[in-house]
C-alpha positions as CSV (number, residue, x, y, z in Angstrom):
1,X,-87.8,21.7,-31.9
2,X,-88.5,24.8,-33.9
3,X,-85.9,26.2,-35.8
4,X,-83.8,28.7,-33.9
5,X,-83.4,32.3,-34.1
6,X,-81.6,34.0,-37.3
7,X,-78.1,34.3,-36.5
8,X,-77.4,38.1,-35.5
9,X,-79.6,38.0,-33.2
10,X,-77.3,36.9,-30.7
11,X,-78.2,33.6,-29.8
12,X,-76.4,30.0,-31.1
13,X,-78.9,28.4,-33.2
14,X,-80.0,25.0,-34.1
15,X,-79.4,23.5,-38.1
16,X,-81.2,20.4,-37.9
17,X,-82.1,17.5,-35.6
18,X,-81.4,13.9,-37.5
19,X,-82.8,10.7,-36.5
20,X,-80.9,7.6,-36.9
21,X,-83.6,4.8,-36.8
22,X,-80.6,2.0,-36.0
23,X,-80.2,4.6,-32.5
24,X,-82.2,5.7,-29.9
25,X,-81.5,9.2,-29.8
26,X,-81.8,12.2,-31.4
27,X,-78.7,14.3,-32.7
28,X,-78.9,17.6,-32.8
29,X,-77.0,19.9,-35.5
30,X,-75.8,23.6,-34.3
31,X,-74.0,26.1,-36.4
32,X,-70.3,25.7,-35.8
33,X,-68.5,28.6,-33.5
34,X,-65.2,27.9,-34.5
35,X,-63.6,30.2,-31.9
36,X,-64.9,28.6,-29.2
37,X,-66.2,30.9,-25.5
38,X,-65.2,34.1,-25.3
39,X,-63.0,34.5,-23.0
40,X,-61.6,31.4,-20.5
41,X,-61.2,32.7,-16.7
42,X,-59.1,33.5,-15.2
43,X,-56.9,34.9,-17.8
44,X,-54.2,37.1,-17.8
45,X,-55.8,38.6,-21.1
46,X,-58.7,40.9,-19.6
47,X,-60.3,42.6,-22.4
48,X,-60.3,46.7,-22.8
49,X,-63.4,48.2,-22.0
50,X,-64.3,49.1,-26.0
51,X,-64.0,45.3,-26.2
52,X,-66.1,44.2,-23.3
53,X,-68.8,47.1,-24.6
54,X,-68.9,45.2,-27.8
55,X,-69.7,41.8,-26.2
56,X,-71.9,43.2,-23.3
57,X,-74.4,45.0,-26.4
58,X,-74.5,41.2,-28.2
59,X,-75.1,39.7,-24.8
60,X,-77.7,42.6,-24.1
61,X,-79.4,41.8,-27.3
62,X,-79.3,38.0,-27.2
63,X,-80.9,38.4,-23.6
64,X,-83.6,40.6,-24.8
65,X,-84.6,38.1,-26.9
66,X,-84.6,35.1,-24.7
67,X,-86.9,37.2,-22.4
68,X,-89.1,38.3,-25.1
69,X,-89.6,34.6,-25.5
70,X,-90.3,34.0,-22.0
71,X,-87.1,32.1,-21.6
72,X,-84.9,32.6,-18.6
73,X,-81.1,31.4,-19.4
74,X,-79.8,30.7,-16.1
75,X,-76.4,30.2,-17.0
76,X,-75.1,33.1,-18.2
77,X,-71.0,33.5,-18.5
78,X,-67.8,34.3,-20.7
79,X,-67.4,30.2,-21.2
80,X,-71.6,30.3,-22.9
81,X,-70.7,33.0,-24.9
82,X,-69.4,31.9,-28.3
83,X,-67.3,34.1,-30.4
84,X,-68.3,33.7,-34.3
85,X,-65.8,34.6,-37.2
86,X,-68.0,38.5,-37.4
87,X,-66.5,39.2,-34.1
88,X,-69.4,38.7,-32.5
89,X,-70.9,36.5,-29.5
90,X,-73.7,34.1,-29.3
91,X,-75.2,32.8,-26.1
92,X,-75.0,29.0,-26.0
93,X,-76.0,26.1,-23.3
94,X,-79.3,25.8,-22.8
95,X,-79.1,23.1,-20.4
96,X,-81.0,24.7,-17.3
97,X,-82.8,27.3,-19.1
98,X,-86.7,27.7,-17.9
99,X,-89.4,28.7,-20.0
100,X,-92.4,31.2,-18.4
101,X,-95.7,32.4,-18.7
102,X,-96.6,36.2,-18.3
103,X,-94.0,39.0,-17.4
104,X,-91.6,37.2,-15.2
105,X,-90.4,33.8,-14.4
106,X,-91.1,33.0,-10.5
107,X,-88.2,30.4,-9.7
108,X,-87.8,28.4,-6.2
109,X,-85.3,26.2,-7.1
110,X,-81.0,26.5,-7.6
111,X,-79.1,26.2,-10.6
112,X,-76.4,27.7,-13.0
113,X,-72.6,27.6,-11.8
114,X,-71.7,29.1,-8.6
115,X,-69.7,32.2,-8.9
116,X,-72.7,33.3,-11.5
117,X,-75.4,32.8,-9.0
118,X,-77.2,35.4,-7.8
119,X,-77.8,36.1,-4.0
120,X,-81.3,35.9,-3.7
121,X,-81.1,32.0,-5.0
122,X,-78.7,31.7,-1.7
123,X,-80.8,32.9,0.7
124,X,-82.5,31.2,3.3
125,X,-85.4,33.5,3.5
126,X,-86.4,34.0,0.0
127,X,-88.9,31.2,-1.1
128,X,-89.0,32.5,-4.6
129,X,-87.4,35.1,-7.3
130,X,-87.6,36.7,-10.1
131,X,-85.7,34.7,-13.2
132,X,-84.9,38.0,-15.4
133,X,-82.7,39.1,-12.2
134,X,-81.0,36.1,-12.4
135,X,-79.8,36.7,-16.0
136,X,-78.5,40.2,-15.3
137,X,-76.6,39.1,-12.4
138,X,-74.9,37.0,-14.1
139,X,-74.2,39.3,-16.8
140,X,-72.8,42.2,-14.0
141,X,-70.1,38.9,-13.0
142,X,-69.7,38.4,-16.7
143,X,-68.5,42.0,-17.8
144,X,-66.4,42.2,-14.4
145,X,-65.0,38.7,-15.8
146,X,-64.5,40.8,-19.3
147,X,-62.3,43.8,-18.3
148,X,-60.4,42.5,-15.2
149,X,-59.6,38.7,-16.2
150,X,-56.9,37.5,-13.8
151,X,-59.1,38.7,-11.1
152,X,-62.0,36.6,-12.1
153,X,-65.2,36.5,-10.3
154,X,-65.9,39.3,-8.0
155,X,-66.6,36.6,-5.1
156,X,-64.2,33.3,-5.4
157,X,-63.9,31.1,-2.6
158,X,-62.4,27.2,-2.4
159,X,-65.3,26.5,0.1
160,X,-68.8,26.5,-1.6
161,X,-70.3,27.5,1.5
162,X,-68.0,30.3,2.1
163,X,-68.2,31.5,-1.8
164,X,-71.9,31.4,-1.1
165,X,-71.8,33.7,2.2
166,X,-69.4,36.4,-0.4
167,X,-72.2,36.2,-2.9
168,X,-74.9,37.0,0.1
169,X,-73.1,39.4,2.3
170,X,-69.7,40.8,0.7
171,X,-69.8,44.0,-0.9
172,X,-68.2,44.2,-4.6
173,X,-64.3,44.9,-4.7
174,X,-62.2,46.0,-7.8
175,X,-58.5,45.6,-8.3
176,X,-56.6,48.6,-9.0
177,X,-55.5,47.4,-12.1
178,X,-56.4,47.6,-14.7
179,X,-58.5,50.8,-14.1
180,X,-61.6,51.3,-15.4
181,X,-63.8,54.1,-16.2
182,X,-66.1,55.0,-13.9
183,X,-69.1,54.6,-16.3
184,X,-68.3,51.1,-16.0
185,X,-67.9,50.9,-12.2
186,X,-71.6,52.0,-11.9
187,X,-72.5,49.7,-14.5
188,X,-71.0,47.4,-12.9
189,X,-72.4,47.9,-9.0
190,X,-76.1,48.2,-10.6
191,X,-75.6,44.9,-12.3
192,X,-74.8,43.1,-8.7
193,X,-77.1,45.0,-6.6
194,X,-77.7,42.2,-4.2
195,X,-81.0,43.4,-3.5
196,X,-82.9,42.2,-7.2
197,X,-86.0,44.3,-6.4
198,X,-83.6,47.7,-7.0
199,X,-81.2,45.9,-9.6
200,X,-80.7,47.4,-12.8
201,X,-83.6,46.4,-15.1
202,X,-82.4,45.0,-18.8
203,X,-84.1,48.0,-20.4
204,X,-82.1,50.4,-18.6
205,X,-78.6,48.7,-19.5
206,X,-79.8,48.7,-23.2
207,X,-80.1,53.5,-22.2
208,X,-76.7,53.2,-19.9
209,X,-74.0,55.8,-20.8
210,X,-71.3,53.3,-20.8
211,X,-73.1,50.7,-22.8
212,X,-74.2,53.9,-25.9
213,X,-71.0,55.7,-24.8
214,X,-73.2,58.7,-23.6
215,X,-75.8,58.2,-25.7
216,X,-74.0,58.2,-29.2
217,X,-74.3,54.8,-30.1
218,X,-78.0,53.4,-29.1
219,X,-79.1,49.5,-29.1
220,X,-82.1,48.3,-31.6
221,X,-85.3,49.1,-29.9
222,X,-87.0,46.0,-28.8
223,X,-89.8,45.8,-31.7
224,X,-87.2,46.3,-34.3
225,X,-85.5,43.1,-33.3
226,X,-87.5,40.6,-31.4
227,X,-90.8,38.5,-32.7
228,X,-92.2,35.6,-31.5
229,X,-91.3,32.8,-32.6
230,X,-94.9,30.4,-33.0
231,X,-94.4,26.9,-33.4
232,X,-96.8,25.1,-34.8
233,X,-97.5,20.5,-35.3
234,X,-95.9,21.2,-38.5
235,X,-92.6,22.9,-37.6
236,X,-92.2,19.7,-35.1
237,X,-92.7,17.3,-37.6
238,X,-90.5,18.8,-40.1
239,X,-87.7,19.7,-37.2
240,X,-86.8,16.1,-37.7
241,X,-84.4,14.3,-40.6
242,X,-84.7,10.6,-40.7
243,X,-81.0,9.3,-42.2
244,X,-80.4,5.8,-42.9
245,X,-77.2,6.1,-40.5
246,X,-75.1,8.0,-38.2
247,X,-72.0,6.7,-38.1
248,X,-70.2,9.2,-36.5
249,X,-70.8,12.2,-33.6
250,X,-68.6,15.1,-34.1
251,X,-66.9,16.0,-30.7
252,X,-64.5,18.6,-29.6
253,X,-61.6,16.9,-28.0
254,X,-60.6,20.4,-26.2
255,X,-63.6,20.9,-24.7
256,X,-62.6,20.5,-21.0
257,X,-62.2,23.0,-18.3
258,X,-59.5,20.7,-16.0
259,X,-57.3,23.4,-15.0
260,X,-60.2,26.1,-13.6
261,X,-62.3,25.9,-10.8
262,X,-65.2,23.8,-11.0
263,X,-67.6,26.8,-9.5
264,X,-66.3,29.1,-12.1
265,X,-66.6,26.8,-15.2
266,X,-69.6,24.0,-14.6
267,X,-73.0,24.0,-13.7
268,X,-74.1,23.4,-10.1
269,X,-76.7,21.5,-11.0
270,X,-74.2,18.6,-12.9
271,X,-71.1,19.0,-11.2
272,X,-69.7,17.5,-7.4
273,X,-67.8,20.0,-5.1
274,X,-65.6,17.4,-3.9
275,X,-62.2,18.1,-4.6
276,X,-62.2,21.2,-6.2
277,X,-59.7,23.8,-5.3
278,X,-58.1,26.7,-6.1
């Protein structure tokens, strides 16, 4: 329950957690993101590449950090990605993050929406892999989401089996329109190498000629913008405001996702297949 990270760094953070003693539960308190996710796909709004280079660097940064914390997102996509009044994003939804010791995360088990997921999570060979993978595979589906919108996902299926098989075996495809650079291409294919032992490594997006437009516009060096963040008995003890009463919960009455496909907006590990089409 420690406080979250400053704001620019690129990830939503928390404001307080209160404690109404007439309730059992805890509330948390985030900092308000009045323009909501990013982008909603599919959309007939793709963005331009300058655009999508702007949110990929906050998304590069935000990730940075997350790992440098030994936390593995898991859910990475345009509808976690929360677009502040600076023009910037912040990665939100924690919900199946994992936390790590030592250099890498060593998962076994499925979760995150489908058309994110990578394809060594649905294989039937591979026991375990590695979690920062995970993250920049679903960042490669995330930028393709970013510049080609109506298009979507570069694997979309109605059957979650069949979506699955795409994801394992289908090599990527891009529409002819609207054409891209072919910076970003490459950028694009390294992101969703299937194979996550020759996938593009987080440190080398943060040095890619499309991401610094050839090298003229460089990302913070790691040290210059991640710490870690200790928390102490005392920082969880004062995480906590006792109120005398909470009458009300704020909600967002728009926050539904009814007219897209529940493998491109939910999370696997809440949702139910049944029913779901195109």
């Amino acid at each position: 329950m420690a406080r979250g990270p400053p704001a620019w760094l690129g990830v939503e953070h928390r404001e307080s957690v209160l404690d109404d003693p007439a309730e059992d539960n805890l509330h948390l308190v985030f900092e308000l993101m009045p323009k909501g996710p990013v982008m909603e796909v599919p959309t007939d709004e793709p963005f331009s590449e300058e655009e999508a280079r702007v949110y990929l660097r906050d998304v590069i940064l935000g990730i940075e950090y997350l790992h440098y914390q030994k936390i593995i997102h898991r859910d990475i996509k345009p509808s976690n990605l929360l677009l502040g009044d600076d023009g910037h994003v912040k990665i939100a939804d924690f919900g199946v993050s994992n936390q790590f010791e030592g250099n890498d995360a060593l998962l076994s088990s499925t979760a995150g929406t489908p058309a994110f997921m990578a394809p060594e999570t649905l294989s039937d060979t591979r026991k375990s892999f590695s979690g920062k993978a995970l993250d920049l595979w679903a960042m490669g589906v995330t930028l393709y989401c970013f510049v080609f919108g109506k298009a979507s996902c570069p694997f979309i299926d109605e059957n979650i089996l069949a979506l699955h098989n795409k994801i394992r075996t289908e090599p990527v495809e891009f529409p002819e329109r609207p054409a891209i650079s072919e910076e970003l291409r490459t950028l694009i294919l390294r992101m969703l190498d299937k194979n996550p032992d020759t996938r593009i490594m987080l440190s080398e997006i943060k040095m890619d000629q499309w991401v610094t437009q050839g090298g003229t516009d460089l990302l913070p060096l790691e040290q210059e913008h991640c710490t870690v963040v200790e928390v102490t008995e005392e920082d969880i003890q004062n995480s906590v405001k006792f109120v005398p009463s909470l009458s009300a919960v704020v909600r967002n009455p728009d926050h539904h996702h009814h007219h897209h496909p529940c493998w491109i907006c939910e999370d696997a590990s809440t949702s139910s297949y049944e029913g779901c089409i195109m």
